[in-house]
C-alpha positions as CSV (number, residue, x, y, z in Angstrom):
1,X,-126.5,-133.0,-16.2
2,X,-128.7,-129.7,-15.9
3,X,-125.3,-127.8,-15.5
4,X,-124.0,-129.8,-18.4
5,X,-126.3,-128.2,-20.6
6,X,-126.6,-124.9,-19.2
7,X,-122.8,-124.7,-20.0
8,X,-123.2,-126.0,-23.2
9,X,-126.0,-123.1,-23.9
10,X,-123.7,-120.8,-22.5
11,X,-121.4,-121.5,-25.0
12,X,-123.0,-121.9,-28.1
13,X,-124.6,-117.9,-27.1
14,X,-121.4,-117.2,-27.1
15,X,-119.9,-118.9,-30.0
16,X,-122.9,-118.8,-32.3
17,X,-120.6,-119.5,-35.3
18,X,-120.5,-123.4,-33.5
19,X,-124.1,-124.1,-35.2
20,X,-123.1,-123.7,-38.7
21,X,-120.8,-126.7,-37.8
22,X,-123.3,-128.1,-35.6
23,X,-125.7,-127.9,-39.5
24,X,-123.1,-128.6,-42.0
25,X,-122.6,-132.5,-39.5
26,X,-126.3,-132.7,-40.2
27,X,-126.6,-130.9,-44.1
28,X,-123.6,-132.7,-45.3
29,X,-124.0,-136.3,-45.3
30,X,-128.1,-135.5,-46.2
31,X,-127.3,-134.0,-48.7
32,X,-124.6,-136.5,-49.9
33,X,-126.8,-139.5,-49.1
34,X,-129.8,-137.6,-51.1
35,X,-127.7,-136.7,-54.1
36,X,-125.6,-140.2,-54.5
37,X,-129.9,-142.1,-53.8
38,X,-131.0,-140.0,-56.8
39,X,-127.9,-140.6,-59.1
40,X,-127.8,-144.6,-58.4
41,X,-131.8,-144.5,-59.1
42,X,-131.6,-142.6,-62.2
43,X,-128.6,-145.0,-63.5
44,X,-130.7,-148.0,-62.3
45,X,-133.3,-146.3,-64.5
46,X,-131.5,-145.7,-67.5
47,X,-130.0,-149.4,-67.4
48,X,-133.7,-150.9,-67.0
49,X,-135.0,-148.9,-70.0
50,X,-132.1,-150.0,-71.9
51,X,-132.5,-153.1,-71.7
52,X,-136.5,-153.1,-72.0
53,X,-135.8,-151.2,-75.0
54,X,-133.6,-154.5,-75.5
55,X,-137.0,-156.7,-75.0
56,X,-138.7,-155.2,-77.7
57,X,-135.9,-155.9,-80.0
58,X,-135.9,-159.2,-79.2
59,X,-139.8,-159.3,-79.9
60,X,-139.6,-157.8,-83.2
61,X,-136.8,-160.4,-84.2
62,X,-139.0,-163.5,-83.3
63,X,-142.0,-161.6,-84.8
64,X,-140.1,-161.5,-88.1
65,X,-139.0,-165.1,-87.5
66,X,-142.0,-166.7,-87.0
67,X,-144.6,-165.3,-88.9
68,X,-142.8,-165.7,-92.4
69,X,-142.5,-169.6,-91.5
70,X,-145.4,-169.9,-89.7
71,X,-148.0,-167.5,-90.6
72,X,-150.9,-169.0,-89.5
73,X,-151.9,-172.5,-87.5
74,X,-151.3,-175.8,-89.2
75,X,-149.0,-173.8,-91.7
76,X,-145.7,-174.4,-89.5
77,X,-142.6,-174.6,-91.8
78,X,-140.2,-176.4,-89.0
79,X,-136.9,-177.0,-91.1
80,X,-137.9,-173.1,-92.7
81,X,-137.9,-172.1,-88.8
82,X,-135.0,-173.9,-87.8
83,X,-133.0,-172.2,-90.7
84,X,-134.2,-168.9,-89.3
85,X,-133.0,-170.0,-86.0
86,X,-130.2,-170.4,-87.3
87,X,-129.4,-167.6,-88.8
88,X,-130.3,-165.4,-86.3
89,X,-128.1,-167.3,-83.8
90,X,-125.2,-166.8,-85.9
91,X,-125.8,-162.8,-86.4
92,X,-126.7,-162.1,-83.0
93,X,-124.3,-164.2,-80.5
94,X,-126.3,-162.4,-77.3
95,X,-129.3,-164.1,-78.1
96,X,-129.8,-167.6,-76.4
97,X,-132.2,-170.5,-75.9
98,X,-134.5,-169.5,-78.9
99,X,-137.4,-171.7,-79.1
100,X,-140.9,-171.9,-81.0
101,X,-143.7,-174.1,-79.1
102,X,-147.0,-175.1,-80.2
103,X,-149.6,-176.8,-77.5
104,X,-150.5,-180.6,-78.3
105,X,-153.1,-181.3,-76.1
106,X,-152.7,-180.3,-72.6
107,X,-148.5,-180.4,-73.3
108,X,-146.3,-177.7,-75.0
109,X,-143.8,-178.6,-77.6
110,X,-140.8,-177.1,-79.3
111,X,-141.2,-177.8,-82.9
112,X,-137.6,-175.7,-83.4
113,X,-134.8,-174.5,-81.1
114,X,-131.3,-173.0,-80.9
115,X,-130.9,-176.3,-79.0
116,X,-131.3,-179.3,-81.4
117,X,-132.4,-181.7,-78.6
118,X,-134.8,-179.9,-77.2
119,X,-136.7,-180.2,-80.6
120,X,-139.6,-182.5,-80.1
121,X,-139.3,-182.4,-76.5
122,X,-142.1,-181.2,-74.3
123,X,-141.9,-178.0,-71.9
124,X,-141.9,-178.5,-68.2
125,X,-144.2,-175.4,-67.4
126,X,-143.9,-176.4,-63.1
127,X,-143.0,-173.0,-61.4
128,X,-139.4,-172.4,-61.1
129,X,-136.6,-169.8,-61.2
130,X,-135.9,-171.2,-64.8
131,X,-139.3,-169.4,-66.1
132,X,-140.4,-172.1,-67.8
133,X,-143.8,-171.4,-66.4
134,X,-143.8,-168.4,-68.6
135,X,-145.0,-170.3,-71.4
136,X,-148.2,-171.4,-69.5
137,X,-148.9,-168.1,-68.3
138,X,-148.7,-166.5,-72.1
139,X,-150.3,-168.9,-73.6
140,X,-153.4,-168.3,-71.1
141,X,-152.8,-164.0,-71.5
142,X,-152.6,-164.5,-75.3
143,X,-153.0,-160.8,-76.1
144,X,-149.8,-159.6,-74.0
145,X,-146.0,-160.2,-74.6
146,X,-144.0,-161.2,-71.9
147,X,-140.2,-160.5,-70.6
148,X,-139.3,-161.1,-67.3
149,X,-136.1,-161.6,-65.4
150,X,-135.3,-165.2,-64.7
151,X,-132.2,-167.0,-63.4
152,X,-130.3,-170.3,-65.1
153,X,-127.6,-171.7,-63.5
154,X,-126.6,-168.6,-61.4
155,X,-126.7,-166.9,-64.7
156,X,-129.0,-163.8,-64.9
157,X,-131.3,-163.6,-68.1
158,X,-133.9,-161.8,-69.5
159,X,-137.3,-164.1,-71.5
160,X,-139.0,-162.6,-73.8
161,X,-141.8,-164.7,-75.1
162,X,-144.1,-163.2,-78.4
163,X,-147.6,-164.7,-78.6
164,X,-149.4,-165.8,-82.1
165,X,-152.7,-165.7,-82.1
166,X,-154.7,-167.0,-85.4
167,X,-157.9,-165.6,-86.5
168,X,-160.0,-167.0,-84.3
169,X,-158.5,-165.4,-81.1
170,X,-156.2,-168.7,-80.3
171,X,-153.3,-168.5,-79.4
172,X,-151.2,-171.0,-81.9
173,X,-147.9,-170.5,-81.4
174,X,-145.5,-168.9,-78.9
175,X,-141.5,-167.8,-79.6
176,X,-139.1,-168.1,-76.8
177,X,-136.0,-166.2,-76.7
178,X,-133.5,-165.1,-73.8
179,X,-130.2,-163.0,-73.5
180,X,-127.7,-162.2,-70.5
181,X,-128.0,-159.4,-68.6
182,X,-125.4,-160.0,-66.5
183,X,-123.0,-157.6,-67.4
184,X,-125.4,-155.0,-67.5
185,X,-126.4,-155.9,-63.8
186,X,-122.8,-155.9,-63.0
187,X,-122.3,-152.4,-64.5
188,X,-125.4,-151.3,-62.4
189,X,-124.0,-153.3,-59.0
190,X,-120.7,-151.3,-60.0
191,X,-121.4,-148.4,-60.4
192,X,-124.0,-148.3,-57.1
193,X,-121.1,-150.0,-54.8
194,X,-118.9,-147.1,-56.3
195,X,-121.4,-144.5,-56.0
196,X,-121.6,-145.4,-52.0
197,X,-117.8,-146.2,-51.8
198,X,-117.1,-142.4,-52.9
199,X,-120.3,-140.7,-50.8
200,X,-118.8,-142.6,-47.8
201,X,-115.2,-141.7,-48.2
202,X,-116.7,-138.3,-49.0
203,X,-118.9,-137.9,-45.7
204,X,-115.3,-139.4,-43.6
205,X,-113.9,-136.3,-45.3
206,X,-116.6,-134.2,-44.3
207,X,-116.8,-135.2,-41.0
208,X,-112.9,-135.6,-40.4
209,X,-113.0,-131.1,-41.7
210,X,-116.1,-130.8,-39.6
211,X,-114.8,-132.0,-36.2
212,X,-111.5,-130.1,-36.9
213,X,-113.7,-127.1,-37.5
214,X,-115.2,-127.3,-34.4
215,X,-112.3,-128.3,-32.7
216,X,-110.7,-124.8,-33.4
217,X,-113.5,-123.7,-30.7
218,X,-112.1,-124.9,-28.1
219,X,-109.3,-122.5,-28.6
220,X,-111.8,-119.6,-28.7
221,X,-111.6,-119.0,-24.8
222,X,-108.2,-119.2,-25.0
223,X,-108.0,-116.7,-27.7
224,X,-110.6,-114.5,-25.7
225,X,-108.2,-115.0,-22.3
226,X,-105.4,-113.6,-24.5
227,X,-107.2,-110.8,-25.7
228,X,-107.9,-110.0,-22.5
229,X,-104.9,-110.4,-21.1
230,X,-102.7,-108.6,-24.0
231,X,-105.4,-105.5,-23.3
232,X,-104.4,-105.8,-19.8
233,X,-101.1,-105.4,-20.7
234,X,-101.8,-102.3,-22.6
235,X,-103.6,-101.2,-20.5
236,X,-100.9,-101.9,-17.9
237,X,-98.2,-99.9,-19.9
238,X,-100.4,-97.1,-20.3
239,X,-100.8,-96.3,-16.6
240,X,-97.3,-97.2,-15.9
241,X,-95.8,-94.9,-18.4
242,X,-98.2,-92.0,-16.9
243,X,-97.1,-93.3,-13.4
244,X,-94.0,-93.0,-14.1
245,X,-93.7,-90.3,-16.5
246,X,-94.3,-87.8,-13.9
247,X,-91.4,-89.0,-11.0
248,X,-89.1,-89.8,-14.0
249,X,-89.5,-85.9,-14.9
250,X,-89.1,-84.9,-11.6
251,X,-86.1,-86.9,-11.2
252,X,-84.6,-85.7,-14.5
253,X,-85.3,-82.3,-13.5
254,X,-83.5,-82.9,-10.0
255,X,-80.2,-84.7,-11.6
256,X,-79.5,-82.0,-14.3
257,X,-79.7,-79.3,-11.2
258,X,-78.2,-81.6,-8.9
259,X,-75.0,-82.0,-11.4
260,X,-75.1,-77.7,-12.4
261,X,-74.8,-77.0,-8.3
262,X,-72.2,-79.5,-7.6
263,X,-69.4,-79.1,-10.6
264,X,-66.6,-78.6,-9.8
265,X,-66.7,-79.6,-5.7
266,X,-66.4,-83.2,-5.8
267,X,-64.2,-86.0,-6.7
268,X,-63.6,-87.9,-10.0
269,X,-65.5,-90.8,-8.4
270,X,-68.7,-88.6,-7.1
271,X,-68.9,-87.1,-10.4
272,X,-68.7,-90.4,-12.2
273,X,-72.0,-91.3,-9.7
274,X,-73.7,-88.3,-10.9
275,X,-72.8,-89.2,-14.4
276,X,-74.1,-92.5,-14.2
277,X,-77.3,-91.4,-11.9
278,X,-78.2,-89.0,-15.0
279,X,-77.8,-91.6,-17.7
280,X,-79.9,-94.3,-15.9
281,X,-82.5,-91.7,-15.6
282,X,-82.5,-91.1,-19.3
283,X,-82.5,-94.3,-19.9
284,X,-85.4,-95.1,-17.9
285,X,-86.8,-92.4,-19.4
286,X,-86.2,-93.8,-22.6
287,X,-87.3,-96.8,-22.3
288,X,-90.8,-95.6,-21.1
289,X,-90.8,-94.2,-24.6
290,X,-89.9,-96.6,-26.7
291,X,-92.8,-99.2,-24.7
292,X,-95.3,-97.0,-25.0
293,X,-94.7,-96.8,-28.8
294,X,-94.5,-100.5,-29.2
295,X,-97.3,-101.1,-27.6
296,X,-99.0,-98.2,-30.1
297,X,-97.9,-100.3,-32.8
298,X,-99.1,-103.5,-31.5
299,X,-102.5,-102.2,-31.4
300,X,-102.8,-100.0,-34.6
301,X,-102.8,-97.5,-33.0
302,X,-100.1,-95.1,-34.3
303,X,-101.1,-92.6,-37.1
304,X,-99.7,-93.7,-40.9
305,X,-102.1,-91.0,-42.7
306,X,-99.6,-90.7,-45.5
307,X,-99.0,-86.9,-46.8
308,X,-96.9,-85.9,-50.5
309,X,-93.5,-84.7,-49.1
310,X,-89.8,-84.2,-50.3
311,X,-87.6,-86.9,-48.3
312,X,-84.5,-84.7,-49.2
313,X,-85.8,-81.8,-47.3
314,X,-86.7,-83.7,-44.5
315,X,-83.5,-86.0,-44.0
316,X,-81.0,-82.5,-44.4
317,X,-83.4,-81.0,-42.0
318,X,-82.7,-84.5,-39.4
319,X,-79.1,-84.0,-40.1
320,X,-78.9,-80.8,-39.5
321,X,-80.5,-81.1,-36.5
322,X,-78.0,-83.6,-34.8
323,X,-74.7,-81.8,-36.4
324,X,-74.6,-80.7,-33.0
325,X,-74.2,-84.2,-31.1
326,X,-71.9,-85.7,-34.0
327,X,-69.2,-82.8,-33.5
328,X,-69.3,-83.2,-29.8
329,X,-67.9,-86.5,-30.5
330,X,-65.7,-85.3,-33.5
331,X,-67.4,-87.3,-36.3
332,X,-68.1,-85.7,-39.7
333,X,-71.7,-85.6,-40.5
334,X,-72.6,-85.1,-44.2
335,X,-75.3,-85.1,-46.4
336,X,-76.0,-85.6,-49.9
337,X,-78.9,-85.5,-52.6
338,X,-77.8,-84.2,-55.6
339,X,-79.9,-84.9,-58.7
340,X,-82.9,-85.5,-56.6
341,X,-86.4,-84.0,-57.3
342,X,-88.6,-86.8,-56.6
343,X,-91.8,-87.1,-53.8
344,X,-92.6,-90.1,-51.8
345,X,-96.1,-90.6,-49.7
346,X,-95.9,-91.6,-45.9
347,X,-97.0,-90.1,-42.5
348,X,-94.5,-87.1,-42.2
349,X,-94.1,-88.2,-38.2
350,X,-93.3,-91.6,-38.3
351,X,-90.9,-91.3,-41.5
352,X,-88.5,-88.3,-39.2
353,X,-88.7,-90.9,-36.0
354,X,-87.7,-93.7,-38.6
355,X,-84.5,-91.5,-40.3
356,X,-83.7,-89.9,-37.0
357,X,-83.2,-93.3,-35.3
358,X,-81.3,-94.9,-38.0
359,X,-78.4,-91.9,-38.3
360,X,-78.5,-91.3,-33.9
361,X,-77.9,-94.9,-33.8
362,X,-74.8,-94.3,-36.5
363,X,-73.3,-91.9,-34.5
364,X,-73.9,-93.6,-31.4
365,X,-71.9,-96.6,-32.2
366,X,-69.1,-94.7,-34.3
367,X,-66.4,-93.4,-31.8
368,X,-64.4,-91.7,-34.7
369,X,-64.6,-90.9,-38.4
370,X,-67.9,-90.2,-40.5
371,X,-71.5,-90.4,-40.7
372,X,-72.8,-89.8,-44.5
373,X,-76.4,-89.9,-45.5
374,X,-77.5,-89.8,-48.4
375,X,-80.5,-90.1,-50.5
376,X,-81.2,-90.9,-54.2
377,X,-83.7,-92.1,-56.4
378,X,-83.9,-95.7,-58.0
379,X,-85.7,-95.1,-60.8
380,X,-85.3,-99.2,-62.2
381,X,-87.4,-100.2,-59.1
382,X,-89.2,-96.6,-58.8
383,X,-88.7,-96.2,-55.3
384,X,-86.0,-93.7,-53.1
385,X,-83.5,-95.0,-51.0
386,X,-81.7,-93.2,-48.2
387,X,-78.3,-94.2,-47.0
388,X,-77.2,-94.0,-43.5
389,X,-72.8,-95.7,-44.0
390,X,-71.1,-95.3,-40.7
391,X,-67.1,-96.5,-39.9
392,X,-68.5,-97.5,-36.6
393,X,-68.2,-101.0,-34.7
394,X,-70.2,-102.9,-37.3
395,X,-72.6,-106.1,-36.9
396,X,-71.4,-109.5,-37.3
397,X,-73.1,-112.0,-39.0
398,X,-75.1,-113.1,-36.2
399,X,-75.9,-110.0,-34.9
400,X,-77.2,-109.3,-38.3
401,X,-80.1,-112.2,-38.1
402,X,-81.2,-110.8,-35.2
403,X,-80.8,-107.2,-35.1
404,X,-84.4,-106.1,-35.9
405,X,-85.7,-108.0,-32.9
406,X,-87.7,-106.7,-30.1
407,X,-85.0,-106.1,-27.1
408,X,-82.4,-106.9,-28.9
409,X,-78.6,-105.5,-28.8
410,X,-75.6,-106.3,-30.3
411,X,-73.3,-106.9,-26.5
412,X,-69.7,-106.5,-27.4
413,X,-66.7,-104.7,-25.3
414,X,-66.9,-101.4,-27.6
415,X,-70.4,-100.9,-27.3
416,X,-70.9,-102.4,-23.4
417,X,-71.4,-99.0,-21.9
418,X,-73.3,-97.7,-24.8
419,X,-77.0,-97.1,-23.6
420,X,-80.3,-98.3,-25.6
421,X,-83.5,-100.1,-25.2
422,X,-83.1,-102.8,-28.2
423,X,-86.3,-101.3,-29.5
424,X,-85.4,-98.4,-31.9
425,X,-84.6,-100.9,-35.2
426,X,-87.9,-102.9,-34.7
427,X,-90.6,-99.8,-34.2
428,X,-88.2,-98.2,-37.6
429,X,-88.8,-101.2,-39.6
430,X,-92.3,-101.9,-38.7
431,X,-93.0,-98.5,-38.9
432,X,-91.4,-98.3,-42.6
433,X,-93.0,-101.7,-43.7
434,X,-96.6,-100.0,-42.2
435,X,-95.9,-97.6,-45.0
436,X,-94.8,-99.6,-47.7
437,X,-91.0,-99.2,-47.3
438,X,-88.3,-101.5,-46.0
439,X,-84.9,-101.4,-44.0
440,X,-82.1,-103.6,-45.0
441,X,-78.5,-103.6,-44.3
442,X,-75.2,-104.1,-44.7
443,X,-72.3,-104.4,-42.7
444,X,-68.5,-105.7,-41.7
445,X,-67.7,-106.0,-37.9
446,X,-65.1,-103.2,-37.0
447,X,-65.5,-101.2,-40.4
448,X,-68.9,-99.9,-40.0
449,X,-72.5,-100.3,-41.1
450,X,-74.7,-98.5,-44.0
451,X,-78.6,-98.9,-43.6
452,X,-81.0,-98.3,-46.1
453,X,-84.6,-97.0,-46.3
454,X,-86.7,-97.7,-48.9
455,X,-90.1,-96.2,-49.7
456,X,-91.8,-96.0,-53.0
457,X,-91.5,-92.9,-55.1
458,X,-95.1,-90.8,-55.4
459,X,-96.2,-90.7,-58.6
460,X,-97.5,-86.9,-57.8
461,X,-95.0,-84.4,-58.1
């Protein structure tokens, strides 16, 4: 148990964030509970002064009532009163039971009534839920008017009873009237059973988003063992590409001397070893490369400090650089921007690496015809787009889905001893998405390819 909790407080230091769920399971349904307690009270209140305010209605009516047909005792008008009953009955359907009593002796008589045979009839004043005892009790308190809740027949109603007391201080008289508050209880039992319905469904809710809030800490040590392992993977690359860097040079060095001394004294089949020795080495070397920048990306760690330049000077510039290695394999190279005077803003480093990869990959994988690049200025969509068309091998279909992959490469018998890492197309586009440009493209298998590169145009000039 002791090293139950000593884990546990291990782990909230860690994860401090876990106590503002740990507060919200606490805060939550309070504050629900609190807020739903005060709304039901302060309908319950409103109800209950509504139909208090009822009760004095009620009073006034039998005030009217009975003092114009009996003002005063020994002045009752019984047939006037049971007119007035009447009437008021008929206007005011709520109203029920409506009685005038008078005490004779030590027993209390209805000398008119809503009810014709209770007329006459004496008023059992015994305790009981029928608050009949009502009458006794206001006839005692003669300078206060009663209402009180009382219960008939599982109906709910509400008595009001107005005192009339002479001029000597006697009470005389006493007027008797109730009306359903049944419905009005109902509304108030509603609305309190809906009020609690929603706070619970409410806090379920709560709950439910709480626990899958805290659930997502349980994948915080994982995320923290990833982290930790993708920075020892970095870190990895880092010293294997520095490791390595060094023989690979060595090694490069020693096959370009090795293949200068020996040309022209061996074989065919040594000097296809030697040939294949010094590509694997460039390959190799390549591929450290191309990691290395990856794993630069991955980590935000290339530069993208954009700069104002002119894409038309830089691309000729590219393609004049490698008119070299397209004429050694007898492609035509060209190069057009007419009409073009436009700026874009990207980092000046990554947007050479991103053209230079897209038009050595065209003349990589075209073993005869043309390269043409081009570049022109969309004006509709304000951006400039640089063509790289090719009458290479061309991508099919489903080498198109996955072409911008990580390690991906197109395998097909033309290209099989063509050498590459599969990374070049993935670090372009992310590299030209990093700076608010794309890379799409289009192409035909065994009619060629045509790239585009798309960055926004500057609006500095």
């Amino acid at each position: 148990m002791k090293r139950y909790f000593q884990n546990t407080f291990v782990f909230v230091r860690e994860n401090p964030a876990i106590l503002f769920s740990l507060a919200l399971i606490v805060v939550i349904p309070l504050a629900l509970y609190f807020y739903v307690s005060f709304t039901v009270q302060s309908f319950e209140n409103a109800a209950i002064n509504e139909i208090e305010a009822h009760d004095f209605t009620v009073s006034d009516t039998l005030l009217a009532m009975v003092e114009r047909d009996f003002p005063a005792k020994d002045a009752a008008h019984p047939e006037a009163l049971q007119k007035t009953i009447d009437r008021i009955v008929a206007n005011d359907t709520r109203l029920k039971n409506i009685r005038v009593i008078v005490k004779d002796g030590r027993d209390y008589k209805t000398i008119a009534a809503q009810n014709r045979d209770q007329v006459g009839m004496s008023v059992d004043v015994t305790p009981s839920l029928n608050g009949e005892s009502l009458i006794a009790y206001s006839w005692v308190n003669a300078s206060e008017d009663v209402s009180s809740e009382i219960e008939i027949a599982g109906e709910k109603l509400r008595r009001v009873i107005k005192v009339f007391v002479g001029e000597d201080g006697e009470v005389y008289a006493l007027a008797a009237a109730d009306f359903s508050i049944n419905r009005t209880l109902d509304m108030i039992a509603g609305g309190v059973y809906q009020s609690y319905l929603i706070m619970g469904v409410i806090m379920i809710l709560s709950l439910f988003l709480i626990v899958q809030h805290a659930r997502l800490f349980s994948y915080v040590g994982l995320s923290k063992d990833l982290q930790q392992k993708n920075t020892a993977k970095d870190n990895f690359i880092r010293m294997a590409t520095h490791e390595l860097r060094a023989p690979v040079t060595v090694l490069t060095g020693y096959t370009d001397l090795l293949k200068e001394d020996l040309a022209g004294t061996v074989d065919a089949d040594q000097q296809k070893y030697i040939d294949r020795m010094v590509l694997s080495v460039k390959n190799l070397s390549d591929l450290m490369a191309d990691i290395l920048e990856v794993s630069h990306l991955e980590q935000g760690r290339t530069d993208f400090e954009p700069e104002i330049i002119a894409p038309d000077i830089v691309v000729k510039e590219i393609v004049d650089g490698l008119a070299a290695k397209a004429e050694q394999k007898g492609l035509k190279l060209s190069f057009d921007a007419k009409g073009f005077s436009h700026k874009i803003r990207v980092n000046p480093v990554c947007f050479k690496r991103i053209v230079t990869n897209l038009v050595e990959n065209s003349i990589k994988y075209t073993p005869a015809g043309k390269v043409a690049v081009t570049v022109a200025a969309q004006t509709a969509k304000k951006r400039c787009a640089i063509t790289i068309q090719d009458t290479g091998f061309g991508i099919s279909a489903e080498g198109q889905a996955h072409l911008f992959e990580q390690f991906y490469r197109v395998k097909t018998q033309e290209n099989a001893e063509i050498p590459g890492t599969g990374l070049g197309l993935w670090m372009s586009r992310e590299m030209a998405r990093k700076m608010g440009g794309d890379i799409m493209l289009e192409s035909i298998e065994k009619m060629g390819s045509k790239f585009f590169i798309f960055f926004p145009l500057s609006n500095k000039n």
